[in-house]
C-alpha positions in Angstrom: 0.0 0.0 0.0 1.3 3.3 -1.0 0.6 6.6 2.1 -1.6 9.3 0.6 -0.8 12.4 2.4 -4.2 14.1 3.3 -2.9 16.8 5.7 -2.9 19.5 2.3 -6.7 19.8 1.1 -6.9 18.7 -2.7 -6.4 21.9 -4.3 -10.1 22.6 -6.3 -9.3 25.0 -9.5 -11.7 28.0 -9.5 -13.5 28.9 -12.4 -13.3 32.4 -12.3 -10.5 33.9 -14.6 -8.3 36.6 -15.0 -7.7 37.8 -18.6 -4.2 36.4 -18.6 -5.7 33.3 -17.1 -8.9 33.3 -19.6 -6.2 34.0 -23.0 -4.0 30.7 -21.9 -7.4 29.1 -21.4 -8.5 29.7 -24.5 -5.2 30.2 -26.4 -6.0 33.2 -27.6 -3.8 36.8 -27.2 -4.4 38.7 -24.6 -5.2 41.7 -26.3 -8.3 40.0 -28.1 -10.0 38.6 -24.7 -9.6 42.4 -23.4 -11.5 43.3 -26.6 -14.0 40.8 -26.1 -14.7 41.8 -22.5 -14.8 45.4 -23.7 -17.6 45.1 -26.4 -19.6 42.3 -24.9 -18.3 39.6 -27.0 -17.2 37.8 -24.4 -19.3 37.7 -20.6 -17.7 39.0 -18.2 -17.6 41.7 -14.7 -15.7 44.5 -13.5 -15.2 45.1 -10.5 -13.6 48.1 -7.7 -11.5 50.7 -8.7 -8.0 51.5 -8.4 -6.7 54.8 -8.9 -9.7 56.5 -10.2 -10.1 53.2 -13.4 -12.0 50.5 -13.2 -10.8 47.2 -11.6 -9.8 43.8 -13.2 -12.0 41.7 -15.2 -13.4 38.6 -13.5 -14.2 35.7 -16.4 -16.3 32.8 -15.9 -15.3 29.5 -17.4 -18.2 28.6 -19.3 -18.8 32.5 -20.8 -15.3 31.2 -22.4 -16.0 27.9 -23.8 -19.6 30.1 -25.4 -17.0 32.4 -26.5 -15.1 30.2 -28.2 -18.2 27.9 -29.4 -19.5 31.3 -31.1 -20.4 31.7 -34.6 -17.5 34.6 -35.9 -19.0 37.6 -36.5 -18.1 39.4 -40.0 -15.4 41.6 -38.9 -14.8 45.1 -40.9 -13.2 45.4 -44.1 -9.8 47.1 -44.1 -9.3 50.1 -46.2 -8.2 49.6 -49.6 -5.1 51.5 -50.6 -5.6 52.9 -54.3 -2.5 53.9 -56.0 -2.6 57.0 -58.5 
C-alpha cells in the first residue's frame, strides 16, 4: 500500500479567470479577450476601482468555452489602398 498524504486539502481549480488566465485558457492573445470583454463579446464583470479606473475583469469558465463555441462575427473590411 502506497501513504496518501491528506494533511494539504486537494487543491479545487476555481472557475473564475483573469484575462491572462482566460487567454492561456482559451489560447487566444491577450489583447483580443480584453476586446471581447470590452464590447460584450465575451461575458464577463468589472469590479472596484484602483486609482480613479475600473478594476480587473473577472471571467467565468463557461462565458469562455460560449466564446469560443460562437459563430465569428463578419469583422470590418480594411481600407483599400488605391495607387494614382
Amino acid at each position: 500500500m502506497t501513504d496518501i498524504d491528506r494533511s494539504q486539502p486537494a487543491a479545487i481549480p476555481s472557475p473564475w479567470m483573469t484575462v491572462p488566465e482566460a487567454a492561456k485558457y482559451a489560447r487566444r492573445g491577450v489583447g483580443s479577450v480584453y476586446d471581447a470583454c470590452r464590447t460584450g463579446e465575451l461575458r464577463a464583470t468589472q469590479s472596484g476601482r484602483h486609482a480613479g479606473r475600473r478594476g480587473p475583469w473577472t471571467i467565468h469558465r463557461d462565458a469562455v468555452d460560449e466564446w469560443l463555441g460562437a459563430p465569428v462575427t463578419a469583422k470590418r473590411p480594411r481600407a483599400v489602398r488605391r495607387s494614382a
